[in-house]
N, C-alpha and C positions, 0 to 999 in steps of 0.2 A: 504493500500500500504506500510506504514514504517514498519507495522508488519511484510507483505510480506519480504522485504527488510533485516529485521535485521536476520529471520529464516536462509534465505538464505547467510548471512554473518557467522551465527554459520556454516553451512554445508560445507561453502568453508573452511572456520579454521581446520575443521572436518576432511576434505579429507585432509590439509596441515598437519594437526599433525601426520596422519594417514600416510606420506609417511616418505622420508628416516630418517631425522631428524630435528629437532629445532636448529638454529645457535645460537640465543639467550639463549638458555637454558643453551647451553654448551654442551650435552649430548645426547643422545637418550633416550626420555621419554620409561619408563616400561609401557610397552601395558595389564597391569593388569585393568586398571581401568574400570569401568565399563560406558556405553552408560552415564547414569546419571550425572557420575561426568564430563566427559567429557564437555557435554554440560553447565554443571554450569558453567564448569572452562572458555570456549569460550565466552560465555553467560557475565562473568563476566570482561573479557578480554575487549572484544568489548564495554560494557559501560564504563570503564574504562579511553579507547583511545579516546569514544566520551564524556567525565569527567560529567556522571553520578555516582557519587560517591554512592549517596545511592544505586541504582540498583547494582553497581559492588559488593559493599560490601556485599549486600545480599546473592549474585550467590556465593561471594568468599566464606564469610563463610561457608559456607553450606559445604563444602572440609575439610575432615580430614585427618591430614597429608598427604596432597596435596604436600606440599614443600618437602618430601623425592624424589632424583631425577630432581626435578624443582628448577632453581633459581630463575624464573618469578615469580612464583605466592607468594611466601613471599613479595617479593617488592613491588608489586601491592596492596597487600592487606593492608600491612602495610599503603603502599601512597592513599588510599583511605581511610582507616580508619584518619589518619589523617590529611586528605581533611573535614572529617566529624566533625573534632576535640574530637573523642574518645578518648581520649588520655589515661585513665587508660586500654582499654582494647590493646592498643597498648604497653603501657606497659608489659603486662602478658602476650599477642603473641613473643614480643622480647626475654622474658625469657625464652618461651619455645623455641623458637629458639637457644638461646643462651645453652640451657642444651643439644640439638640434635646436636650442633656443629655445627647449620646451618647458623650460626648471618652474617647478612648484612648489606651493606652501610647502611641503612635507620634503622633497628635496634638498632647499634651501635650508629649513633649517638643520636635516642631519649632515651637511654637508659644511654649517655653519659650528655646530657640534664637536664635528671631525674636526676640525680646523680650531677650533680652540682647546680641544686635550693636546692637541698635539704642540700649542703655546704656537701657534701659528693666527697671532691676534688680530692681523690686517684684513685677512686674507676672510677669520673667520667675521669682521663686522659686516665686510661685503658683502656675505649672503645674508647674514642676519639684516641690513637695511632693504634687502629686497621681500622681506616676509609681508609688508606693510602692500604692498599689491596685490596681495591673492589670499589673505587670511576669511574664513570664516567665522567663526567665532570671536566677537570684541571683546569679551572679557578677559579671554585666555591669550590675546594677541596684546594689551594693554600692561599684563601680568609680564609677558614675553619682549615685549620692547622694552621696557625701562630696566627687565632683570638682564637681557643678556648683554645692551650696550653697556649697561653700567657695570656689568665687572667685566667687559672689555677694559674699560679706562683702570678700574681698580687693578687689575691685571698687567696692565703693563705700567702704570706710578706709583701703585703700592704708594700711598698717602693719603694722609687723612681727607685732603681736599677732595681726592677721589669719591670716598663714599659719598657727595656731595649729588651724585648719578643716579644717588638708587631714592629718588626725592622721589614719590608716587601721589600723581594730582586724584586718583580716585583714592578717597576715604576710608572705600569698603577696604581697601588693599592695603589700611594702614599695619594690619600686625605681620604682615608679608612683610614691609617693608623696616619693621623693628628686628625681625628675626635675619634681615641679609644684613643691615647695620652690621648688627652685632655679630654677625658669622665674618664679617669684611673688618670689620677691628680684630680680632681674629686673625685673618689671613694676611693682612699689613704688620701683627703686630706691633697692636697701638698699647700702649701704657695702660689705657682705657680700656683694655679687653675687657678684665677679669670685674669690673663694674660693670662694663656693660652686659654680660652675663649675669649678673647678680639684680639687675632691673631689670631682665628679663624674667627671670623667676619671680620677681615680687610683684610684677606687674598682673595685679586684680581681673585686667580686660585682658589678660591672657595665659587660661590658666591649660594649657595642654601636656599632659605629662613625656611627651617626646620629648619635649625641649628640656625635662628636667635628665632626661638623657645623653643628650648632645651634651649640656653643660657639665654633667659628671665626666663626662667621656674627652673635655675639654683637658679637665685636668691628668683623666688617665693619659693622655698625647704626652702631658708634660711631665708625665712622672712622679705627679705627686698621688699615689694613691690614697693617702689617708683623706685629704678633704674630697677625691672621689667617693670612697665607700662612706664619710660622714653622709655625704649630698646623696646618694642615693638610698641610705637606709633612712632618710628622711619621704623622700619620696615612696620608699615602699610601703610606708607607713598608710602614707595618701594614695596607694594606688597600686593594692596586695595585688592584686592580676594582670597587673600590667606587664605583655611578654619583654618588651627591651629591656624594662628596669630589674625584671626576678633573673634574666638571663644576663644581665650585664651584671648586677650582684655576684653571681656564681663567678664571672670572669674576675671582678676584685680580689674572690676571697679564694682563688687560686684553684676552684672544684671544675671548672671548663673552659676553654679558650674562648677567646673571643672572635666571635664569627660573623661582626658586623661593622666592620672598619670603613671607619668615619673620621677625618680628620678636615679641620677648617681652614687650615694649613692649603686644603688643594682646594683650589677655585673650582674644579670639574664634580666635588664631592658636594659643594654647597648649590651647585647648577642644579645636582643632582635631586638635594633635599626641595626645590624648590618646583622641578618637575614632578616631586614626587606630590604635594601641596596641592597643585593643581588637579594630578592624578585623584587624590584624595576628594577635591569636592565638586570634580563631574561623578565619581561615583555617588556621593551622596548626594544627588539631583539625577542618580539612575542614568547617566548617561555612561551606561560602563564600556561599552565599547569605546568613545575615545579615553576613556580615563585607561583603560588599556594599553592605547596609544604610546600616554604621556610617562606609564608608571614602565614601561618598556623604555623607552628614554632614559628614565632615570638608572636603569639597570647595565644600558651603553655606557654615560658619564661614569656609575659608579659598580661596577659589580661586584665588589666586596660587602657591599649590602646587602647581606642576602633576605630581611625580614621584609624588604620590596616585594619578594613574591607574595606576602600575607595577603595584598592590597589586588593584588593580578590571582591569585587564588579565589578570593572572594567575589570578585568580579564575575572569572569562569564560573563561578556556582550560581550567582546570581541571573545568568543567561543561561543559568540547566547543560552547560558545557560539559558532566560532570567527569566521565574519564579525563578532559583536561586538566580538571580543577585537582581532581583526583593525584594526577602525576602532581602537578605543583605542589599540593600539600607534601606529598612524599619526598620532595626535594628540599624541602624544610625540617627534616628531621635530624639531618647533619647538623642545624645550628645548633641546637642544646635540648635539655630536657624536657624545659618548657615551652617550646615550639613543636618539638614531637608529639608532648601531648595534645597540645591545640591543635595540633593538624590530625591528630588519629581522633579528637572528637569530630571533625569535620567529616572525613571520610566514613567515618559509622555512620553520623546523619545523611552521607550521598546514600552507601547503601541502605538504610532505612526508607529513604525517598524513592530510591529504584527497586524495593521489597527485596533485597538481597539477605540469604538468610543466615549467612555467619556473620554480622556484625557482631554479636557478641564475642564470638571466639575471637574478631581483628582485635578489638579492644583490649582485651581481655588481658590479649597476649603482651601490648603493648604497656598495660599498667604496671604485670609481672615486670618488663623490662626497665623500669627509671623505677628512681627513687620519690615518693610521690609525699607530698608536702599536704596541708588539710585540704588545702581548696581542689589539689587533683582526686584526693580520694572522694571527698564531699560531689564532684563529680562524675565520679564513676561510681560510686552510691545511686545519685538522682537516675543515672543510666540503666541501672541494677533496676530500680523502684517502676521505673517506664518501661523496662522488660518484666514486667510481674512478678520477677526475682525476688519477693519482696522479704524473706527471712534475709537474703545476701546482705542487701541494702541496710536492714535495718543492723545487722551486723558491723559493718564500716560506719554508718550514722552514730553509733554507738562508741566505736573506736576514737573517734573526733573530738564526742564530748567528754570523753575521760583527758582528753590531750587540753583542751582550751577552758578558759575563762567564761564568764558569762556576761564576760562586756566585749567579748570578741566578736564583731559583727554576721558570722556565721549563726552563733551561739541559737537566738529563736528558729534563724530559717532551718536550722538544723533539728530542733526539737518540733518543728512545721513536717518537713520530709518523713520522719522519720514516722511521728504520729498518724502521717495517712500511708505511711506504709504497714499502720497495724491495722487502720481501720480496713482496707484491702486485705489483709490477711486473716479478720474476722477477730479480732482483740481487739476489742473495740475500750472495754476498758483503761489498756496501756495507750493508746488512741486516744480517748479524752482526756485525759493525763498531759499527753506530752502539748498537745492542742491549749490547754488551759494555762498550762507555763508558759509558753510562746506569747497569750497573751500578758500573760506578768510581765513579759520583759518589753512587748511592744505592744502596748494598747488597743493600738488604733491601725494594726494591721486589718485592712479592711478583706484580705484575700483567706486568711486566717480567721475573721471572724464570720466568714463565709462559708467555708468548708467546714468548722464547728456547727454554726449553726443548720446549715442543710441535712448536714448528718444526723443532730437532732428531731430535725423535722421530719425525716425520711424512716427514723424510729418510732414516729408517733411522741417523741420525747420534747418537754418545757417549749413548744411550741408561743407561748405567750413573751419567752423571754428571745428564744430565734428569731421571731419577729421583731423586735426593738432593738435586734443586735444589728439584724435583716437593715431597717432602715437608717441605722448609723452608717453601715459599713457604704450602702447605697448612698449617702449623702456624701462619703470620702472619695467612693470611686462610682463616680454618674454615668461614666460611658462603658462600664462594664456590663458586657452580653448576661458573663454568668452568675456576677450579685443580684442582676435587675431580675434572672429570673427565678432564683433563689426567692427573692423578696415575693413576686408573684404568687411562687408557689407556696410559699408560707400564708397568704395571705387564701392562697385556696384550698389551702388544710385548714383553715379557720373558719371554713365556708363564706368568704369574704368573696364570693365569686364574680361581682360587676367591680371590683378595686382590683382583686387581684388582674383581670382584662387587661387595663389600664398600664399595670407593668411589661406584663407577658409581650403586649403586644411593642412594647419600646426594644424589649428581649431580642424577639424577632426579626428587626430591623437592624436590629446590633449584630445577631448572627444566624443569619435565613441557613440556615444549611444544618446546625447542630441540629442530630436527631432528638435529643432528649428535650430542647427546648422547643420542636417545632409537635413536641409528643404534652412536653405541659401544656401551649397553648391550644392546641387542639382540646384538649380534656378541660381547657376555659371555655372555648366556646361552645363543647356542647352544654354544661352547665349554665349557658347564656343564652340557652334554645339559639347558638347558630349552626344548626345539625352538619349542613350541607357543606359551610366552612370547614366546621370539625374532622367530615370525612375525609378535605380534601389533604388536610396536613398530615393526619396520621397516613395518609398515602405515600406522601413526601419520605416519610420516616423508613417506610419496606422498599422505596426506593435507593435509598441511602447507602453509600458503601461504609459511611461511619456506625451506623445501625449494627449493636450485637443480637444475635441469634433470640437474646429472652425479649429482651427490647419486643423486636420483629413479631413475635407470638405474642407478647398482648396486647399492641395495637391490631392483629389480625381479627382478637376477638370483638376489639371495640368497633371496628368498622363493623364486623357482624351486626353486635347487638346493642352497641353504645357503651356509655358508664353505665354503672349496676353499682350498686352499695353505698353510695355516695352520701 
């Protein structure tokens, strides 16, 4: 069938290129070519928009002087080729570009690139001044014009009046333009460095724990380790999961090398962090195919960074790429321990996505191998608990809390987990136990006084007080699908059944698909004589791939014969 599918996506392309003209082109493609290259060129097109880079690459190549007439297919190919990170053969396509007079965005600047690692500054501002011709995107070209002239000039006068370059007339761009500052006192070696890092860290409107990285990692350059591992056991304090700072930790304290060299010192390492920025927040506005682009760039400039691919991993998974994303994460395993585990929780979630059935055993195996700190066990727990494992889970849950404090921020979520791992297991006693502590130590957990109370109600249990818990937790958290319908359903154990409606139905809008909630408002509105509504939702419900088997048989009797006992 997808083979069916894609044939027929080259023939529609076929018949489009085939009529008056290409908007995108610019032009009207020369009708010389022949059926063959056609379809390559389609062929390569269509894997391209779905970021099969090796199949686009392949189809593209295979086109000689394709780009005479075409502005597409240079771009394309260039941006797949260095999707693939071919970077030398991207090279010598640019140049032949550049001799036919045909050079673009995407050429220019890797050829602009090239020419500045290589401290070839002239040569590399001349293409960089021609980006300003053919850029698409203005913010990311705005970003690109003031970052690469400006450490052109830092780059070959190394003085302070230099940094004078990286002056950024848009606003938005103002902590871009704090963070190359300070990377460019730094790379001149101004007196001013080790300040200007230290304003960076205190700086309120910019609180990103990378940077608390870079500036520890300042100091590892220079060989002071003791104010590195002060600065970052400070940071870890503020920011227990974060992978650069627990992996860089390890590199201080002499347990793993460091696998992600970074030095301010080279101007192609800060091009580098700033392509990566960019990368960074076309992904978070989901434009991940060029954020792909850019976070491939950054891996040209710098490839001893290897926690780049976290950003180009995430991405492939985000466009269901997943064997690619797959590979990427596994190539993350070399950095340290705590990138291994992050990547092997990633790759379980592919296969759990693609129903693959040894995820546990991947995992599994993976945990047996590192040495695993709270937060990774506490995760291969919650892993444990979402595979029904739930005696395993409650086992390691247990293991955690004998190890930590009860001001250690896991502390409730951990007597949270572990509590519906009993009530799932039918102990329900040790279940409202742990549920009841949870709230001593956090009140106003509205997710926790949700799961308590439901569970009450679901027993037939303090119903009058599940409801007053019901409509706290619903005043904490309003856009939640499953307290609103929590509150509902308490409200229709009360026989409160024109109020409880009222929820149900906000419920339902929140999450049209959940079968149990599309199973309580149906059982509202037949108690609201809307029969014909009612049968139509519990149909939803036998439709339903998230529907368990008991579910399914007693909505089958209510469509029979309706509520009974009520």
């Amino acid at each position: 069938m997808k083979k069916n599918f894609f044939v027929f996506k080259i023939l529609l392309y076929t018949f489009i290129f085939l009529g008056i003209f290409n908007s995108s082109h610019g032009k009207i493609l020369e009708f010389n070519q022949d059926a063959k290259n056609i379809s390559n060129y389609f062929s390569g097109l269509i894997s391209f928009n779905d970021s099969d880079y090796v199949v686009s690459e392949k189809f593209l190549r295979k086109l000689s002087n394709f780009e005479d007439g075409n502005k597409n297919y240079p771009r394309k190919y260039i941006q797949s080729l260095i999707n693939l990170q071919k970077f030398n053969e991207v090279e010598k396509y640019s140049k032949k570009l550049e001799k036919k007079n045909q050079s673009n965005f995407e050429s220019n600047l890797f050829l602009g690139l090239y020419e500045f690692k290589e401290k070839n500054y002239d040569k590399a501002l001349i293409y960089f001044k021609k980006l300003k011709l053919n850029y698409e995107h203005r913010y990311v070209f705005e970003i690109l014009d003031i970052t690469l002239n400006g450490w052109i000039e830092i780059s070959k006068s190394k003085n302070l009046k230099s940094i004078d370059f990286l002056n950024f007339k848009n606003t938005a761009f103002n902590n871009i333009e704090i963070i190359q500052k300070t990377f460019a006192h730094c790379y001149i070696d101004s007196k001013n460095t080790e300040r200007e890092f230290m304003s960076l860290l205190n700086n309120k409107n910019f609180n990103f724990s990378r940077y608390d990285f870079f500036i520890s990692n300042y100091y590892f350059n220079k060989k002071d380790n003791e104010k590195a591992l002060k600065l970052i056991n400070l940071s870890k304090e503020k920011y227990p999961t974060n992978l650069l700072i627990t992996q860089f930790k390890n590199t201080l304290i002499g347990k793993e090398k460091n696998l992600n060299n970074f030095n301010c010192k080279n101007a192609e390492d800060v091009l580098a962090e700033t392509f990566y920025i960019i990368a960074n927040a076309l992904s978070s506005s989901e434009n991940y195919r060029l954020s792909n682009f850019y976070v491939n760039l950054s891996k040209f400039l710098n490839p001893d960074f290897l926690s780049y691919n976290i950003l180009l991993a995430e991405n492939l998974l985000a466009l269901k790429k997943y064997e690619n994303a797959k590979k990427t994460y596994k190539n993350l395993f070399k950095v340290g321990t705590f990138y291994k585990w992050y990547s092997a929780k990633r790759i379980a979630m592919i296969m759990e996505e693609k129903k693959e059935t040894n995820s546990i055993n991947f995992l599994s195996t993976i945990y047996s191998s590192i040495d695993p700190g709270d937060y990774q066990i506490y995760d291969y727990a919650n892993f444990l608990r979402n595979k029904e494992k739930y005696k395993d889970s409650i086992k390691l849950y247990s293991e955690i809390l004998k190890k930590i404090n009860k001001d250690h921020e896991l502390y409730p979520e951990i007597l949270e987990r572990r509590g519906m791992a009993y009530e799932r297991s039918d102990n329900w006693d040790l279940a409202e136990k742990d549920l009841l502590k949870s709230l001593e130590i956090k009140p106003k957990d509205a997710y926790v006084m949700n799961y308590l109370a439901y569970s009450w109600i679901e027993k037939n249990k303090n119903i009058d007080k599940s409801l007053k818990m019901l409509k706290e937790a619903n005043d904490i958290e309003r856009n939640s699908g499953y307290i609103t319908d929590s509150l509902g359903w308490a409200l229709f154990k009360s026989k409160k059944f024109l109020e409880s409606k009222k929820y149900l139905e906000i419920a339902i809008m929140l999450m049209p698909k959940d079968p149990v909630i599309s199973d309580h408002y149906a059982d509202c509105l037949w108690m609201n004589d809307f029969k014909i509504q009612a049968r139509y939702y519990w149909n939803s419900v036998l439709k339903s791939d998230d529907a368990d088997i008991e579910l399914k048989n007693k909505v089958k009797d209510k469509i029979l014969f309706g509520l009974k006992n009520i």
